[in-house]
Each structure stands twice: as structure tokens, then as C-alpha cells.
N, C-alpha and C positions, 0 to 999 in steps of 0.2 A: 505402459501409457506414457506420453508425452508429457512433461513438464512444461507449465510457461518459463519460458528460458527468457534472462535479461542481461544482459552484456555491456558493463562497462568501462569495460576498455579495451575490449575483443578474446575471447576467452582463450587465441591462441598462442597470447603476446607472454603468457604468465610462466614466470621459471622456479627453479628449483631454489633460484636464492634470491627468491622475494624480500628474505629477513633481512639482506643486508643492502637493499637497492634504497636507492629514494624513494619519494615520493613528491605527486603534487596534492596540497590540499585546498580544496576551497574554503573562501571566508563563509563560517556560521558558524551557530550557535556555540557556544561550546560548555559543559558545566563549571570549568575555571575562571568563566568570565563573568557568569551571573551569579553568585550566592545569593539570595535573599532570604528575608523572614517570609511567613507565611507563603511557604513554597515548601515542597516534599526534597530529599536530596537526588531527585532525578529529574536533570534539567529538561524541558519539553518545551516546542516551537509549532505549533501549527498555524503559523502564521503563514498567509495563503495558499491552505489547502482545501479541499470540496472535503464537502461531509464523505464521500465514501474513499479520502487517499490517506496514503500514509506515508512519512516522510524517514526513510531507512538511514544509518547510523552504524558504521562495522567500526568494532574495536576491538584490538587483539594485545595480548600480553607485552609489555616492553622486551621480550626474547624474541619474539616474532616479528617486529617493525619496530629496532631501536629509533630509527630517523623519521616513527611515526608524529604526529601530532601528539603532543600530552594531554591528558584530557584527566578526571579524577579515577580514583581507583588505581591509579599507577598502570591506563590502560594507554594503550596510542589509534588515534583516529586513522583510518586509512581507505585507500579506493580501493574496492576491493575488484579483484579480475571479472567475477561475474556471480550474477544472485539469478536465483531460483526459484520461482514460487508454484509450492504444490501441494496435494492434497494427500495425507497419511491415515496411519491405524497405529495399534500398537506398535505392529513392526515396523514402525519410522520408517518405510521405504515410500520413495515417491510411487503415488496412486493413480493418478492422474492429474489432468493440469486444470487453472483457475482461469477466469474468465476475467484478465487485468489487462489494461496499460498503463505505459509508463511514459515519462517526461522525464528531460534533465532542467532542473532550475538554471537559472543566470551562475549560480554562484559554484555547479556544478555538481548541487548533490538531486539523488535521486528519488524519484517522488514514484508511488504504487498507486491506481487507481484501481477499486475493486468492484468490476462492471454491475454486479450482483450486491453491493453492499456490499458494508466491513463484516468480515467473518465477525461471530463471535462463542464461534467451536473451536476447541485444539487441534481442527482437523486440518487447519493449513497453515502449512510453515513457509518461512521465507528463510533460503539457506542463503550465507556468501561463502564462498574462497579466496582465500588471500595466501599465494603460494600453494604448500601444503596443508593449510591451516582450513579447514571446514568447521564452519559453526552455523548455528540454526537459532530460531526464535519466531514466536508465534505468531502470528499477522495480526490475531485480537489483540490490541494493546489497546488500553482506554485514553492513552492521550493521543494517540496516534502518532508518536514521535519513537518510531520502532529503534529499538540496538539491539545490535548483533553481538553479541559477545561472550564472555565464558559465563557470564551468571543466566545467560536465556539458553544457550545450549546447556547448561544443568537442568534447568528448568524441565527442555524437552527432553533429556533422557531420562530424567528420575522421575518424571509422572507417567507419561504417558504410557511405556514400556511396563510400567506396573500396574495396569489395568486391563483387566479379561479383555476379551470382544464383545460380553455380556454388556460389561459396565462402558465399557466405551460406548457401547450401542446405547445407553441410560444416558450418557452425556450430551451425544448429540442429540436425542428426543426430546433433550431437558430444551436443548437451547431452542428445535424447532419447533415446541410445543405440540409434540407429536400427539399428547393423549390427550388434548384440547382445554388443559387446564395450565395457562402461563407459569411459569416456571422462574422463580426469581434467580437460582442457581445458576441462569443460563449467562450472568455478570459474572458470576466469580473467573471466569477466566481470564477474563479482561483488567482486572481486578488485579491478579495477579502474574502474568503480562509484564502490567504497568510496575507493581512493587518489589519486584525481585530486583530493581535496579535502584532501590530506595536506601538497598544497605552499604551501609559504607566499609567494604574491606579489602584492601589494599592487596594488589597481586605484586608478587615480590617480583624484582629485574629478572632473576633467574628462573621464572618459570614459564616453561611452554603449554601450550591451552592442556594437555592432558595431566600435568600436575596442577596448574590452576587450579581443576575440576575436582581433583584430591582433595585441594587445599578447601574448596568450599565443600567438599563432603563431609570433614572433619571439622570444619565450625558447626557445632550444634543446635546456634540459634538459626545460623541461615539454610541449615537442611531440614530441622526441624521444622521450621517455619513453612519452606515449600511442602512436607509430608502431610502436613495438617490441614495444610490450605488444600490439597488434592484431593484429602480424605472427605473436605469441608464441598466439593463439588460435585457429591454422591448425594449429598441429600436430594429428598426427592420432593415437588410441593407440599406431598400431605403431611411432609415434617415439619413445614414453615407455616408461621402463624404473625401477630403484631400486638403492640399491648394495646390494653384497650384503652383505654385513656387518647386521644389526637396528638395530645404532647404534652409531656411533661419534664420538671426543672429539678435538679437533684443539687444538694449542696454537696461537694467533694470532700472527703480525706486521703490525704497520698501521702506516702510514704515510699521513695526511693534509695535503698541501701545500694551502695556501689562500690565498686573495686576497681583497680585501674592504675595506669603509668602515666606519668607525667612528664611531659618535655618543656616545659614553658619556662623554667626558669636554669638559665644553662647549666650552673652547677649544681642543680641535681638534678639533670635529664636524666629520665632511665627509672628514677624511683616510682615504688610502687604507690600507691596513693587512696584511702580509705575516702569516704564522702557519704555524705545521707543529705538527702530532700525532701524537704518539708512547705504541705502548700499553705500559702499565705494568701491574705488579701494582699489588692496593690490598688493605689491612689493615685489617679488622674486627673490632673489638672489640665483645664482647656480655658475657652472663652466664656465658657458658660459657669465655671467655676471647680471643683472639685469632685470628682464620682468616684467609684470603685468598683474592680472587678473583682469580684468573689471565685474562688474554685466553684468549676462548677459542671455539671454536665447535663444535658438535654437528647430524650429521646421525643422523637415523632413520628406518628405513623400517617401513612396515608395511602391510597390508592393511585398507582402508576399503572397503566394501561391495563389495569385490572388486575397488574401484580400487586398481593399485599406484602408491603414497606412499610420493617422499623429502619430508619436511621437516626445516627447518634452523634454527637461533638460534644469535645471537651474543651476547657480553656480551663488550666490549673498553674495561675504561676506560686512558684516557690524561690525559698529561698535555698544555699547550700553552704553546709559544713564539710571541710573538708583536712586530711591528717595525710602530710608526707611521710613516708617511711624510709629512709636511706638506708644503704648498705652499713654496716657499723652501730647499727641503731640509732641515727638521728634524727630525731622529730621535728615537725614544722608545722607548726599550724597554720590553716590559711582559712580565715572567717568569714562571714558571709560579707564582710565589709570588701572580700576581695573583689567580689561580681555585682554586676550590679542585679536587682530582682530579675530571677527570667522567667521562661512560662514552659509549660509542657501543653499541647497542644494538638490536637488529632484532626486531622482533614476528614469533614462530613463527608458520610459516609453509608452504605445499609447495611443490614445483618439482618439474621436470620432469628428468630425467636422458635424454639426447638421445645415441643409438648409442653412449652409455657413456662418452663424453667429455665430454660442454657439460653443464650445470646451469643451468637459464634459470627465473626468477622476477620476480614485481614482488615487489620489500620494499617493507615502511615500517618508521621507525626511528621508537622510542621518543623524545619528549620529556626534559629530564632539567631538573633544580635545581640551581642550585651559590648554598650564602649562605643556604639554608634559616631560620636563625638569627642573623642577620647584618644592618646596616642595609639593605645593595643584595642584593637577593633576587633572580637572574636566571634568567630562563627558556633554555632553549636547544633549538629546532626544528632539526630534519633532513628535509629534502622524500624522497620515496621514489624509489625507482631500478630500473632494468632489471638482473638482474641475468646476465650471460653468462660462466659461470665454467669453467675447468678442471680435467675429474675424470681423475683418473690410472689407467692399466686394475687390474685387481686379478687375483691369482693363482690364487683359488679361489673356491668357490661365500659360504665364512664368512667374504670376506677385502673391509677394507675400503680404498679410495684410501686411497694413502698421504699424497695431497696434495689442496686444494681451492683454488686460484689466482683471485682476481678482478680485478679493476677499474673504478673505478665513480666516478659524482659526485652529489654532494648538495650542494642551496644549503641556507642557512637561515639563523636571524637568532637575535640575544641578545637576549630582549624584558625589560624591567624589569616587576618583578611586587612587585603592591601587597598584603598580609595584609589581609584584611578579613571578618570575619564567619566564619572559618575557612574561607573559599576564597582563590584567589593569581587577584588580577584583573588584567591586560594593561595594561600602561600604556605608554612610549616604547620605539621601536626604539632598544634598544643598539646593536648590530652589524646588516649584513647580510655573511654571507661564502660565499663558495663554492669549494668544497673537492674536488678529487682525490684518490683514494685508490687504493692498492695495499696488498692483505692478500694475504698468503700463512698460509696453514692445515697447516701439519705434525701425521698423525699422532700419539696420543700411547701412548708403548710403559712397560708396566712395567719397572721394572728395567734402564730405558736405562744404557748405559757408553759412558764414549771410546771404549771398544775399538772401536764401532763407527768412528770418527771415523780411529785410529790407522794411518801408513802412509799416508797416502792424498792425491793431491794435487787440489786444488781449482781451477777459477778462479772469481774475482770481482770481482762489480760491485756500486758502490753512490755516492748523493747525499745531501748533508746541505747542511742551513744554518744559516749562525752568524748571529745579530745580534746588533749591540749599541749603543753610542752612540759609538763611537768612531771614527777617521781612517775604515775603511771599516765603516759600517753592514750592509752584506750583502754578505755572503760565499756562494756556491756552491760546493762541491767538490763532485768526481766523478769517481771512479777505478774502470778494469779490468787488474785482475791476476788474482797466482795465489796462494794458498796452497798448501803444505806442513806436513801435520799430525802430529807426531810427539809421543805423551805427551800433554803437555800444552803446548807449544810451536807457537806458527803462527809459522811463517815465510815473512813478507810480501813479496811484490814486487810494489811498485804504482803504475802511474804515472799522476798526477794532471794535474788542468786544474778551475782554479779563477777563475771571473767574480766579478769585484765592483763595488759603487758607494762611490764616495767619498763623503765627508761635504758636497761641493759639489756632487754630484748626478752626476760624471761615471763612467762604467764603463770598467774597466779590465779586461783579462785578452780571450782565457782565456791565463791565468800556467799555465805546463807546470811539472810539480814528482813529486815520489816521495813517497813513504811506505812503504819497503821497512827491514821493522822485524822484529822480534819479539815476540810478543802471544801472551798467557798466555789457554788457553781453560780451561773447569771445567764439569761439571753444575752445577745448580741445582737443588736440591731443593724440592720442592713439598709443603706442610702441608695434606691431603686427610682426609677423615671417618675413612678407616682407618689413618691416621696418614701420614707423613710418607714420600715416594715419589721416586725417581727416574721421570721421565716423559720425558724426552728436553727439557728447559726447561736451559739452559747461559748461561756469564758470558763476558765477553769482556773481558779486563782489558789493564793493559799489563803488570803486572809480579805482584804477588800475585794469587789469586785473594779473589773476592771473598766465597765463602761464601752460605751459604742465603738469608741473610736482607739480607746486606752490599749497597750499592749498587756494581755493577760499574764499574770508569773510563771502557768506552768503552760499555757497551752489554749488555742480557742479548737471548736470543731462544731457537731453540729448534731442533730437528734429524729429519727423518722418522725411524722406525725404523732403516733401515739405512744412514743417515748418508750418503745418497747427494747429499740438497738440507738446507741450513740456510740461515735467516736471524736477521739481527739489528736491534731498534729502536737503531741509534747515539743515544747522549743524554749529550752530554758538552760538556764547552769543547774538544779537540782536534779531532778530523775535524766536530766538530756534529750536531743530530739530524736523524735522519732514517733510510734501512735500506739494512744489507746483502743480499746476496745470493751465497749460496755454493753449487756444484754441481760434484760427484767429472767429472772430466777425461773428455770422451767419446772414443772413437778415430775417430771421423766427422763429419762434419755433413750434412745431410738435402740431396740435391740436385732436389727439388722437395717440394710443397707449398703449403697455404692454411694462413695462423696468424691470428689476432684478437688484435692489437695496442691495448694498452689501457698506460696511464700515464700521467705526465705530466712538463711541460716548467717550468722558470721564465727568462723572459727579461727582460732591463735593456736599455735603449736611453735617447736623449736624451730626455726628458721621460715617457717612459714606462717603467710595469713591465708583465709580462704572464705571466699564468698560461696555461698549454694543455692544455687536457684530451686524451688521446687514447681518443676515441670510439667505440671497436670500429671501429676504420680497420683494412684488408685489407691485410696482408702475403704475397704470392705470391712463391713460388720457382719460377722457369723453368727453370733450369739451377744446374749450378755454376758459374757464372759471370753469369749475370742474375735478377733480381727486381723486384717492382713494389710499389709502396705506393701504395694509395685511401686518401688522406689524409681523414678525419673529424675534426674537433676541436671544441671548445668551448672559445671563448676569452675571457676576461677582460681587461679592459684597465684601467690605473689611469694618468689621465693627471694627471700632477702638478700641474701651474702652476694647472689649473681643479679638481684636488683633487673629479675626478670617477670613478666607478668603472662598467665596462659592465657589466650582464646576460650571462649565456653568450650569445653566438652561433655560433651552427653555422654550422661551414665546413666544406662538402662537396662531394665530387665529384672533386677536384683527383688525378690520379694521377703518381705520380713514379717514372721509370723509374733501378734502383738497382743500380751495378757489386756483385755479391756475391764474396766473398773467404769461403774456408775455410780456418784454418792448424792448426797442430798442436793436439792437444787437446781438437778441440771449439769454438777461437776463431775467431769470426767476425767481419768488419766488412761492411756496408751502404753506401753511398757516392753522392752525388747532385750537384757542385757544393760547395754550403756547408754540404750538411746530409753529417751520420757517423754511422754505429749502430753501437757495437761494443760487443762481449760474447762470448757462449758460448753453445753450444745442449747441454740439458743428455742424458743418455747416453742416452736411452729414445728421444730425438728428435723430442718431442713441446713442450719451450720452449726457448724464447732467455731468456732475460737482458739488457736493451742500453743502455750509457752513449749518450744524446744527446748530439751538440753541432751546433749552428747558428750561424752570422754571417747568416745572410740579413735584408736590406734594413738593415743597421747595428746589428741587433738581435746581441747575444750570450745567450744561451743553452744550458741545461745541463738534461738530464732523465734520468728513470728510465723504461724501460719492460717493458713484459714480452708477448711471444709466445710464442702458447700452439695447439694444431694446433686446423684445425674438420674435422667428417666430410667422407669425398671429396666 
């Protein structure tokens, strides 16, 4: 069959040594010239296009067209000899052809009309050439601002090709609503399309598009992410559901561990670089006087053409601590006085609500500024992420989860940004870092009181890190205990184990210790449009409380309605930041089960540090007395001496058979050798809570995790 064939610049003109000719390029858009806040890291222009065109975009490896355009990703803009638009299957081969025209803009680039509508099946690709260089990408793209390049040819060979003619046939149905029931699934392409160009990873000079392709096979968060999302485009309507609730307001706890090099300050570019994120309120001053943004996250449901839609956004700003690590062992603290407050942020968005438990999505998070005004004006990218989260059942038809549980990773980088002509243009990588995160989302109730809280005994688990420049640079603690909450009185019994590195680079611990205290809890009141509110948002002090607006000693965070799960952002010089996690005493623990295990690890060893992502790895309960773990991670490594930093790598496959132990309360431990899980499952029976600790292969190590059930 005939492809639509589009030629520009005659498809007989093109040679062998493409890579090393000129080029002309027209004036547009370009991502180096616009960075903004609230914007995703893939720049998009549909500025005068019809609803059914799309405006194409070829970029090829700087191996391919040195004397290309630069453009980010260390890609180069180019005209390509001639693009293609056609209709495929598994076997990628052109199928037949599409029912488009085309236009060339004033400024010379080219614009797709698609006579039928915008696809939005994988069934039509739009190929270019440039040279010898062939690369493809999907026609559905949700902003309609298509690129051609090595992350969307990834895209189409690693999905498409690994799907039957069964399932492909389920793909297309989904999106034509073949079995006459809409089909929300039939966005996900579009979806992701649009956010495989969200991630920020730089293709080196020396590579041509076929090591490119390597190169992103072997980052873990950005293959991972396209497998998930593929797998995430099988569902079929009768999987998807919405909460009940129309919408509802969740107070946030987050916690971001990160790892990572740093270039921003010259003498010691190169060093490896610890950091943790903790969210904060922040205080806004306007005309009107003073407000605040809370962390916070909001799901809504509603009916879109008779598809049922949850969609969700977050606004969580924090704050960040952070620890250089030099070669030679020199430390450097850089405090949160270095940045100014910034936000973590997710562009609204839908997902899926899966047999009333899982919430599955691709996000992409907002861009953000910090120095707006300032000599060093930074930019700050977040790659997008799969998201597989935990929805709590609800009680009636108006009633919404109490709780919204995730964990998730995102790399990204702090890029210097240049004022120029009243745009913010791209200049050196500052940072690159890559970051774990664990948010828990509590309901928010009017009119919340202790009373909820009162009487009632807890256990808990929680990790923090200190840095600083002294005898031990990093400190780990991490404690499971109990509380007892009476008034306004916790009464703590908690016993610790804390890893550190010394100032000469050697690790010490884990040092067994207590923290069996008493600690002053309080609401916190929240300054809202209708004034001023008890929302279930609480302080964690040691001894006074801290008040509305007072900075709490150990930590503020926040409490479901019926005080059954709280957490806390810890942000202090005592225990250090990072979160708690507190859950009313169950009288069981679950003696089978599937849970998705998600958090993270920080480990110190002789010349190395090591972050661990834990990757939606499978937690099974057999029995009360056996369990297994399909270890998944993403791991980072910072080796010292060569002051070099790894890319995630996926580590999969690996299963580990686990002694499980139930004791009074709800407390549970997990057991393997040198690795330990211990925590609490909380009363519904549906999470865990779990202090990590590992020695394995000399490595010490300490993490947070969280298991959460999947459908039988």
C-alpha cells in the first residue's frame, strides 16, 4: 500500500553525508528559548493550527547534524529530506496511507492536517529521514506539537512490537469504542506521545540514533516508564471506575530522598551530592494581604462524554537539604537558606481507578524558578512518572478515600537560566538529581479535633537525615515504635538504629538507640478563602505547641478524618527531616496477600553512597509465617574517589524468600539474612508501613517503605 508521502525538500536531493552539510533553519519555537514555570519540559506551540493539524519537529543526535540547530537534550533541529505518514501494526511496516495535507508555514516549518481527525490509536506514525537517519513518532501527541526523535522512535519500537495482533486489536477497539461502551484508555496514547519528551536526558556528541536508543534502554526510569505506560493502555473500561465523592481535597506529606552531582559551584563540579525534600506550607503576600499554599492534592471526578474521569493535581511546595560529597571526603553543607522555597507540582491530569483500589496514570510535573529576581536564576525540571497509587474503599455512594498513598521517582536537573529579551534561555547544567519519593495524601475534614486522635494507641515508623560538616557528615535514623495519645501528649517508645559516615569517609553503625519521649501534638489551623479552618493539618512539637502560624520543633503534617493514619514532614536538627508515619494499632495482620511495595533505601559503604528506589517490587504473603519479595529497584550510585554519579538502573527479577512474623498490634517484621522489614499493617489491612535495614555485601543501609494491597 501507498503511503502519504510529504517532501521537503525533494526526497532526491538527500546524500550520504547529510551529517556533515549545512543546514537552513527556520525561525521557531525552540525549548532553549522558552523555559518557564508551570509548563512541562517539552516545549509545545500550537499557535495557529486547526484543531485537526499538527505542527512536526525532527531532531537528531549532535553525531548526526553537528551544524544542526541546538535545541535541549543535546539534540539538533533539522529539515529533514522527507516524512511519511502511514498506518502500521505490530510489524511497524507501512500499511497503508492517511488521509492528510500539508502546508509549509511563513517561517518554513511543516504543518499535518488530518482530513479524518487527529488519530488517537498507535496506528499512525509519522516517519522523517534525514540522511541515513530514519526515525518515527506517533501522530497522537496531545499538544499537537509532534518531535521526531530518538525518544519517540523508542517509544514506537518498544511498544508497539511487543504487543500480539490480539492486543493491538484491544487497542484500537478501545480507542473506536468498538464494544459501545467509551473507553477512557483510548487518551493514554496521547498521553504518552506527549511525555516521553518531558524527560530530561541528555544524548551524548558521540552518539548516533542507534546508541542513542541503547542509551535510553538502559536508563531505567525512562524504559521503565514507557513499559508501564504500554502495559497501563490494556486496560479495558470494565477495569476503570471513579471515586465517589465529585471531588475531593487531601492535605499532602512528601518526602523526597535524592542523590545526585552537582555542577553549580566550580570547584567542586563533579561531586556527588545527598538532598531530601520536605513539604512545607508557603506564605503569600499580595494586595489583599497574606494567604497560604498548603501541600496539597485534589482528586475529581466527573462525566466527559460519558467517559468516567478521575482527575488529580498537586501543588506541594518544599523545602531542601542538601550534602556535597567530594572526592577526598569533603563535605559541604548547603541549607535550605541556599534556594529559595520551591514547589513540586503535577499538571492536571486523568487516571484510571482500577477495582477501587489502584489509581494508575502517567504524570508530568511542572517546571518551576527559584532567583527569578536574583543574579543565579535556576531552572528546575522533573521527568514524568507512572503513577500506581493506593485508594482506600469508601463507605458510601458521596464518600470520598480517606487516603491516596503513592510512590514514585523522577530524575531532573537544575539548569542555569539566562534573562534575555524577556525569555529565560537555557544555559549550564547546574544539578542533575534523581529523587524517591513517598507522599501520603490524608483526607481533609472540617472542623477536625484531637478528639479524634484521643485515647488511642498508635504504632510508628519513620527515617530522616541530618547533614552537616561535622565529625559525622550523614547521619540516617530510623525508628519503629508506638505511640500513646492522650490530650495532647504522645507518649513515645521508640527504638532506633542510626548509620553514619564519618568525616574520613568511613561508616559507622547501625548504633541501636531510643527515643522514648514525650512530644506535644496540636492542630494547625489553616487561613482558607472562608477564613480560617481546622482541617485535620497538626504540629508536632517537643514541648509547647507551636500554633498557627509558629514553626513546629519536630515537624507539622497532617491526620485522615477519623485519626486512624497520620503523617509527619520531620524538619528539625533532632531526629532530621524527612516523615513519619503513624497508624491506630490493628488486632491482626493479613495472613496472605499481594501488596506493591514502593519507597526507598539510603545506603553508605567504603567509597560508595547509594540511593534505591523501590520500583513497584511484589510483596506476597503465603502464609503467616512465609512471604516473598520480586525485588525491582532503581539504583543510583555515587562513587567517590572518581566523584562519579550512575543513571537509575533497573534491577529486576531477583526474588527473595521472607520469614514473616505477626506480633501484637498489628507489628510485623519481614526477614531474609541481612535484609529486615519491620513495621505495622495498618487496621483495614490493606498497608504496611516498614523500617528497612540491610548489611548486605558491606553496605549499611536504612529506608522507608510503604505496602499497599493490589486486586486479587
Amino acid at each position: 500500500m501507498t503511503a502519504a508521502f510529504l517532501s521537503a525538500c525533494g526526497g532526491s536531493s538527500a546524500t550520504d553525508e547529510a551529517g556533515s552539510r549545512g543546514n537552513s533553519f527556520p525561525p521557531a519555537k525552540n525549548a532553549l528559548d522558552d523555559f518557564s514555570s508551570g509548563s512541562t519540559g517539552d516545549s509545545n506551540n500550537t499557535n495557529g493550527l486547526a484543531q485537526n493539524e499538527v505542527r512536526v519537529t525532527v531532531e537528531v543526535p549532535a553525531a548526526v547534524a553537528p551544524n544542526g540547530e541546538p535545541t535541549r537534550r543535546n539534540l539538533r533541529i533539522v529539515t529533514p529530506d522527507r516524512l511519511e505518514v502511514y498506518r502500521t501494526d505490530p510489524s511497524l511496516r507501512p500499511l497503508g496511507s492517511v488521509n492528510v495535507s500539508r502546508r509549509t508555514e511563513d517561517n518554513g516549518r511543516e504543518v499535518i492536517a488530518f482530513e479524518e481527525g487527529l488519530p488517537l490509536a498507535p496506528d499512525v506514525i509519522i516517519e522523517a529521514v534525514y540522511g541515513n537517519t530514519r526515525m518515527r513518532a506517533l501522530a497522537a501527541d496531545s499538544d499537537r506539537d509532534v518531535k521526531v526523535n530518538p525518544f519517540s522512535e523508542y517509544l514506537v519500537t518498544n511498544t508497539l512490537a511487543g504487543y500480539s495482533n490480539t492486543q493491538f486489536r484491544e487497542l484500537l477497539d478501545c480507542v473506536d469504542d468498538a464494544g459501545g461502551e467509551l473507553c477512557l484508555n483510548k487518551y493514554v496514547w496521547s498521553t504518552l506521545a506527549d511525555q516521553v519528551h518531558d524527560f530530561e536526558i541528555d544524548i551524548p556528541d558521540n552518539r548516533d540514533l542507534g546508541e542513542a536508543l541503547d542509551l535510553l534502554g538502559n536508563r531505567g526510569d525512562f524504559a521503565g516508564y514507557v513499559a508501564s505506560m504500554a502495559e497501563y493502555a490494556l486496560l479495558d473500561e470494565q477495569s476503570s471506575g471513579r471515586i465517589s465523592a465529585s471531588s475531593a481535597d487531601y492535605n499532602s506529606v512528601f518526602v523526597g530522598m535524592e542523590l545526585g552531582q552537582t555542577f553549580r559551584e566550580s570547584s567542586l563540579a563533579g561531586s556527588g551530592q545527598w538532598g531530601v525534600r520536605t513539604a512545607q506550607e508557603e506564605s503569600v503576600t499580595d494586595n489583599n494581604g497574606t494567604g497560604y499554599v498548603y501541600p496539597a492534592l485534589t482528586l475529581t471526578s466527573f462525566d466527559a462524554f460519558n467517559i468516567r474521569v478521575t482527575s488529580l493535581a498537586n501543588d506541594i511546595p518544599y523545602n531542601r537539604e542538601a550534602l556535597i560529597h567530594q572526592a577526598g571526603n569533603n563535605f559541604f553543607e548547603r541549607g535550605s537558606d541556599q534556594w529559595d522555597l520551591n514547589t513540586h507540582a503535577s499538571s492536571p491530569g486523568a487516571a484510571t481507578l482500577v477495582d477501587e483500589i489502584r489509581l494508575l496514570a502517567g504524570r508530568a510535573l511542572y517546571q518551576s524558578i527559584t532567583g527569578q529576581d536574583s543574579s543565579e536564576i535556576i531552572g528546575w525540571t522533573r521527568n514524568p512518572y507512572h503513577l500506581d497509587a493506593f485508594v482506600s474503599a469508601t463507605g458510601g455512594d458521596n464518600d470520598a478515600p480517606d487516603r491516596v498513598l503513592s510512590g514514585y521517582f523522577s530524575a531532573g536537573k537544575a539548569i542555569q537560566l539566562q534573562s534575555s529579551a524577556g525569555t529565560l534561555k537555557r544555559r549550564g547544567t547546574l544539578e542533575d538529581h534523581y529523587v524517591s519519593v513517598l507522599e501520603v495524601n490524608l483526607l481533609r475534614k472540617q472542623g477536625f479535633s484531637l478528639e479524634a486522635l484521643n485515647g488511642k494507641d498508635y504504632n510508628v515508623v519513620y527515617l530522616a537525615s541530618r547533614f552537616s560538616e561535622g565529625s559525622e557528615p550523614v547521619q540516617i535514623e530510623s525508628g519503629a515504635g508506638t505511640w500513646g495519645i492522650s490530650g495532647n501528649t504522645v507518649a513515645q517508645v521508640m527504638p532506633t538504629l542510626t548509620i553514619a559516615r564519618a568525616n574520613d569517609g568511613t561508616v559507622n553503625g547501625p548504633v541501636v538507640g531510643a527515643r522514648d519521649i514525650n512530644w506535644t501534638i496540636s492542630t494547625r489551623p489553616s487561613r482558607l478563602s472562608v477564613g480560617d479552618r481546622e482541617i485535620g493539618r497538626l504540629n508536632l512539637d517537643i514541648s509547647n505547641a507551636a500554633g498557627q502560624f509558629g514553626t513546629p520543633q519536630l515537624g507539622a503534617g497532617a491526620s485522615n478524618p477519623e485519626g486512624s493514619l497520620l503523617a509527619f514532614n520531620l524538619d528539625n536538627g533532632i531526629t532530621g527531616d524527612g516523615m513519619l508515619v503513624a497508624a491506630e494499632q490493628a488486632d491482626t495482620a493479613p495472613a496472605s496477600g499481594r501488596f506493591r511495595l514502593q519507597g526507598f533505601s539510603m545506603g553508605l559503604a567504603f567509597g560508595e553512597n547509594r540511593l534505591r528506589h523501590f520500583d513497584n517490587a511484589l510483596l506476597t504473603i503465603n502464609s503467616s509465617s512465609d512471604a516473598t519479595l520480586a525485588q525491582r529497584t532503581l539504583d543510583i550510585v555515587h562513587s567517590i574517589a572518581t566523584e562519579s554519579v550512575s543513571t537509575p538502573v533497573l534491577q529486576d527479577g531477583n526474588t527473595v524468600a521472607l520469614a514473616y512474623t505477626a506480633g501484637a498490634g498489628g507489628q510485623v517484621t519481614f526477614t531474609a539474612g541481612d535484609l529486615a522489614l519491620e513495621g505495622f499493617v495498618t487496621d483495614d489491612q490493606d498497608q504496611f508501613f516498614l523500617q528497612l535495614r540491610d548489611t548486605a555485601a558491606g553496605e549499611q543501609s536504612l529506608g522507608l517503605l510503604m505496602a499497599t494491597r493490589l486486586p486479587d
